[in-house]
Every structure is written in structure tokens, then in C-alpha cells.
C-alpha positions in Angstrom: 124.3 78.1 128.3 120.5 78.0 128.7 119.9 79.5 125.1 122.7 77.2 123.9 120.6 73.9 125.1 117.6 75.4 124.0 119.3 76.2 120.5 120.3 72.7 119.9 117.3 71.2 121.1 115.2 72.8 118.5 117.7 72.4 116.0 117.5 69.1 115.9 113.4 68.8 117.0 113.0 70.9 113.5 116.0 69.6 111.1 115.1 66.0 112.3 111.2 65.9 111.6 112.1 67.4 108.4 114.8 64.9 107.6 112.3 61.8 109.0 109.5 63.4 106.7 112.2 62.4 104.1 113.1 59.2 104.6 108.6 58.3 104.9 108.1 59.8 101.6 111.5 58.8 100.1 109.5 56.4 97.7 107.5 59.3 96.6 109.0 62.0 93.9 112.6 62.9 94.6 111.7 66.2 94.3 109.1 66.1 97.6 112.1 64.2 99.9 114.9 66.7 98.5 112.5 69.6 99.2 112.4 68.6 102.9 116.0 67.5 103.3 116.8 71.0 102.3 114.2 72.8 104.8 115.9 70.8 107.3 119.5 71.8 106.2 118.8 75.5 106.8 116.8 75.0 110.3 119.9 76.0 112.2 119.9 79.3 111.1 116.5 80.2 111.5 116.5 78.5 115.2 119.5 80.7 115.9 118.2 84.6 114.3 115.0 83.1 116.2 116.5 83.0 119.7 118.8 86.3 119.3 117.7 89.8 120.2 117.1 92.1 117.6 120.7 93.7 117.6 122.9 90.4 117.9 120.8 89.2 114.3 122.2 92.1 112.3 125.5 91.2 113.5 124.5 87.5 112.6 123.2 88.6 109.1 126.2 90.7 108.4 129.0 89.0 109.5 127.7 86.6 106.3 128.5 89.3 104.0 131.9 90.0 105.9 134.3 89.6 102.9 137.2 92.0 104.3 139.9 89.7 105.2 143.0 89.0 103.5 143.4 86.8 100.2 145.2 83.8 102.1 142.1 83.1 103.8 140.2 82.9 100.8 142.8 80.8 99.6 142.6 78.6 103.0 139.0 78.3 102.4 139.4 77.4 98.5 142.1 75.3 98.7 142.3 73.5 102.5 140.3 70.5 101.6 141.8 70.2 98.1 145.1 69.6 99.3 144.0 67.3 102.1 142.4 64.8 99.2 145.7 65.3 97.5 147.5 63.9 100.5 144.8 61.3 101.1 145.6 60.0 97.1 149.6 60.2 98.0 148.9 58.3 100.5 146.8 55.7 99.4 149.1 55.4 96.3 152.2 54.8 98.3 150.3 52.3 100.9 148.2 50.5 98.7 149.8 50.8 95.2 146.7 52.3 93.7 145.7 55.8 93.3 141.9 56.1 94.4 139.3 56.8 91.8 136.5 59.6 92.5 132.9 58.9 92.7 132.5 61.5 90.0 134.7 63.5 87.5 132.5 66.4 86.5 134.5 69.3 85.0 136.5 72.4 86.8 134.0 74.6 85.4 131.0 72.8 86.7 132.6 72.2 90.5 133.3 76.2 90.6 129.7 77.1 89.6 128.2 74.8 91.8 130.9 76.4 94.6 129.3 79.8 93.9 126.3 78.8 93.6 125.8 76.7 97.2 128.4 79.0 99.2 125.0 82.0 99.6 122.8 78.7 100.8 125.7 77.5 104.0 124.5 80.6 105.9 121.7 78.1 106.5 123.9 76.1 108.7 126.6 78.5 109.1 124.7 81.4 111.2 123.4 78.3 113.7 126.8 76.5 113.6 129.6 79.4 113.8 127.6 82.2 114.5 125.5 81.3 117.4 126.4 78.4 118.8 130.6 78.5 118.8 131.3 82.1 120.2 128.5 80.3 122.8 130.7 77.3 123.5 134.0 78.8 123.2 133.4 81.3 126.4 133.2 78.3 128.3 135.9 75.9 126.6 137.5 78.1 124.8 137.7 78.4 120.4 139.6 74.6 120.4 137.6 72.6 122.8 134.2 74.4 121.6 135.0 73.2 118.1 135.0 69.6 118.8 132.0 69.9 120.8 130.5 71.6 118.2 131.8 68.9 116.0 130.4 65.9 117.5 127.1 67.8 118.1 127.0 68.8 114.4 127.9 65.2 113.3 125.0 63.3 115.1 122.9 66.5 114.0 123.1 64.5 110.3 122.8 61.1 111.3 119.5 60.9 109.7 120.9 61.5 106.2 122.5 58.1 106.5 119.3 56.4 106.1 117.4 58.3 103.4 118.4 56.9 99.9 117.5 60.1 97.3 119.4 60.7 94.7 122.5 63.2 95.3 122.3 62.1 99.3 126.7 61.0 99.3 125.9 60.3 103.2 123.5 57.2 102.9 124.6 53.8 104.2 128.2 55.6 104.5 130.0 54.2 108.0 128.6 56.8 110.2 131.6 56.9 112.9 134.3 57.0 110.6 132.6 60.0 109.0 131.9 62.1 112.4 135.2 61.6 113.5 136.5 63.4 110.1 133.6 66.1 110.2 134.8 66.9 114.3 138.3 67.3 113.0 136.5 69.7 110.2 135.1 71.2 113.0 138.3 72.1 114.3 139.6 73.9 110.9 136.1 75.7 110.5 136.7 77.5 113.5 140.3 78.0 113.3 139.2 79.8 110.2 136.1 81.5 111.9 138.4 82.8 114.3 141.4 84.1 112.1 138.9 85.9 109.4 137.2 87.9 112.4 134.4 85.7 112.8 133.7 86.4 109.5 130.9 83.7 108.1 131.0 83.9 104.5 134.5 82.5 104.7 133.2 79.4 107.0 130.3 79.5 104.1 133.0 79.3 101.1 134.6 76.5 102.7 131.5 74.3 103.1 130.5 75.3 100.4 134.2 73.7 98.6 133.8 70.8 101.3 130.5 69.7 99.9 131.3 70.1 96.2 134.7 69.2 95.4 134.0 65.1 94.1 134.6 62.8 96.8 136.5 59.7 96.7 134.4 56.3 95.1 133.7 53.8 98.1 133.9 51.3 95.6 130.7 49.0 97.2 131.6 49.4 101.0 129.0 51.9 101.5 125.7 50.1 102.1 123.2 50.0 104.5 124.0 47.6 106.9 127.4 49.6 107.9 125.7 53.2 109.0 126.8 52.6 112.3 129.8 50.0 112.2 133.5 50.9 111.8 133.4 49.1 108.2 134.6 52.1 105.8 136.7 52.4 103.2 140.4 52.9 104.0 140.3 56.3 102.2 137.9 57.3 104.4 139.8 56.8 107.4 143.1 57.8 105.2 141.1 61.2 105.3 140.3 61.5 109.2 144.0 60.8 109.4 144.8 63.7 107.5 141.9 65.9 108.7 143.2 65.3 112.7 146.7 66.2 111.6 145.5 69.1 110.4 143.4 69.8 112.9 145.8 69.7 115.8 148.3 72.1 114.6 145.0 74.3 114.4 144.2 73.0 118.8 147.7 74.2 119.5 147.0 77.8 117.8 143.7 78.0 118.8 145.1 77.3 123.0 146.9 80.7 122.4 143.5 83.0 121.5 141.3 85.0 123.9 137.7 85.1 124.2 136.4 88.0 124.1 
């Protein structure tokens, strides 16, 4: 547990004065904050190939180009979000007589390149997140408990984000609790998925990669500064935790039943 500790600890040390670098020069060019919000995105990784022995990084490294598993996991990674924001509209169409509107309607074209494209860049978290610090966790809670450890660790390990106004930034002023609790629950999925595609990363990558590009519902003016760390979100928002936790607990039940080895 030692390396674990000392994993997140400099994690956050490294992502966090990046991210705080960010939000004092956040006046400046876009370009210099964005620059530095990215250096800090990828610190996991580098934190966790730092602290493994020579061996265990090859492992690390390869299990990102680990694309041997079967086609209903890449259709699991692909699709598993999609149909959860299809529920989430359902739902909000049936409770609220309104179907929700997205932030943004870029084409299907445009959403797959930019899947593609950002899936090779997720290692950045992916190697820290999955591939060090889970198999880590899960020896001593096991794959179901790690995962929302993980979760709530990986949630606060954003928090900054919620304060840095740069363009493309969809965290800032969002209610910061209602998200964590859905990213814990995502937590959950990631490693059901982790654990079902042989700990293979590249699938975990594909799926953040899909998380973080498919167009997000609009807040529609909720999202604003003074509610980072209130309850005070948009019911879609919470519509989607609802969804994500469902989700998530069928994965808890299956995950009870796996070994660690």
C-alpha cells in the first residue's frame, strides 16, 4: 500500500500545480492554460511507469496496445455511455415533458474522429488510474470496492478543473458533488470492463475516450460558479448518476464473484 500512497500523493502534488498554474494564467492566452491543463491530465501515468520496476512498465505499456478481446467489449466501450444518455433523455421526457437539448450538436463524423483521435492520449490517465493503482486497491478490497475508492479518489483528483474558466473546460462551475458521485459510479463500470477485457487498457482508453466526447447534455444556466461545491445541478445531471449507479451495481454484484489474482 506504501507505493499506492506514494502514487497518489504525487499524482495530485504534480496534476494539481499544473492545474493551479492554470487557473493563475487563465487570463493569459488559452493556448498557455490549455497547455498546462493537459501536462497535468497525463501526470498519472508518468507517476505510475515512474514508481514501477523496469518489468511491471512493459506490462503497463503493453496492456495499452492490448486489443485481443472479443467485439462485445468494444461495443460495451463504444456504446455503454450512449445508451445511458438515451435513458437519461427517456427519462427526462417522461418526468418532465421535455426532451433535454445538448450543449452541442457537432456531427457523427466529427464525434468519431475526435474518439480516435483522444482514445491514444487516455493512457495518460489510464496507465495511473487502471493500471497501477486498481489491481493495487483491488488486492485489498477487492475489483468492486477498489473501484469506488478509486472513484472518489479520481473525482477530487479534478476538482481543480471546476474553477479554471478556458475555453473547452465542460467541468467549470459544474456542481462538483453531483458530478463525483456519477464519475464513482463510472468508476465502477471502468473496472468492470478492465477486468472482463483482461485488464486490457486500450478498452478502459476507448471508453474515456467516448465518455469525454460524446456531447453532453446543456445545463441550461445552472452551471455557474457559485455552485462548484453545492448540491444545485441540473436534474439531468442527477437523472444521469441515477442511471450510472444502476448500472453500476449490477456491475458490484459481478464483480463480488471475481478473484484477485
Amino acid at each position: 500500500m506504501a507505493s499506492l500512497v506514494k502514487f497518489f500523493l504525487i499524482t495530485f502534488a504534480v496534476t494539481w500545480a499544473f492545474y493551479f498554474a492554470s487557473i493563475a494564467l487563465s487570463s493569459s492566452s488559452p493556448a498557455i492554460p490549455g497547455v498546462l491543463v493537459f501536462a497535468g491530465t497525463i501526470a498519472p501515468a508518468f507517476v505510475a511507469l515512474a514508481l514501477t520496476p523496469a518489468a511491471g512498465r512493459m506490462t503497463l505499456i503493453e496492456r495499452t496496445l492490448q486489443w485481443r478481446v472479443g467485439l462485445r467489449w468494444y461495443a460495451f466501450a463504444l456504446g455503454f455511455i450512449i445508451v445511458v444518455r438515451l435513458a437519461v433523455a427517456v427519462a427526462s421526457r417522461y418526468l418532465t415533458g421535455e426532451w433535454p437539448r445538448l450543449a452541442e450538436q457537432p456531427s457523427l463524423l466529427i464525434v468519431a474522429v475526435a474518439i480516435l483521435f483522444s482514445t491514444p492520449f487516455q493512457a495518460g490517465e489510464e496507465i495511473g488510474w487502471r493500471g497501477f493503482a486498481l489491481p493495487r486497491l483491488a488486492e485489498r478490497y477487492g475489483f468492486g470496492m477498489g473501484s469506488i475508492i478509486l472513484g472518489l479518489i479520481w473525482a477530487g483528483w479534478h476538482l481543480p478543473l471546476f474553477y479554471l474558466a478556458i475555453p473547452g473546460n465542460e467541468e467549470y462551475g459544474r456542481s462538483f458533488p453531483a458530478w463525483a458521485i456519477g464519475v464513482t459510479a463510472l468508476s465502477v463500470t471502468f473496472g468492470w470492463l478492465y477486468v472482463r477485457t483482461g485488464r486490457s487498457l486500450l478498452l478502459t482508453m476507448l471508453m474515456h475516450s467516448v465518455v469525454n466526447n460524446i456531447p453532453h447534455f446543456e445545463a441550461r444556466g445552472i452551471a455557474v460558479r457559485a455552485t462548484v461545491t453545492s448540491f444545485n445541478a441540473w436534474p439531468t445531471a442527477w437523472l444521469m448518476d441515477i442511471c450510472l449507479w444502476i448500472a453500476a451495481g449490477y456491475f458490484l454484484i459481478r464483480l463480488r464473484r471475481i478473484r484477485v489474482v
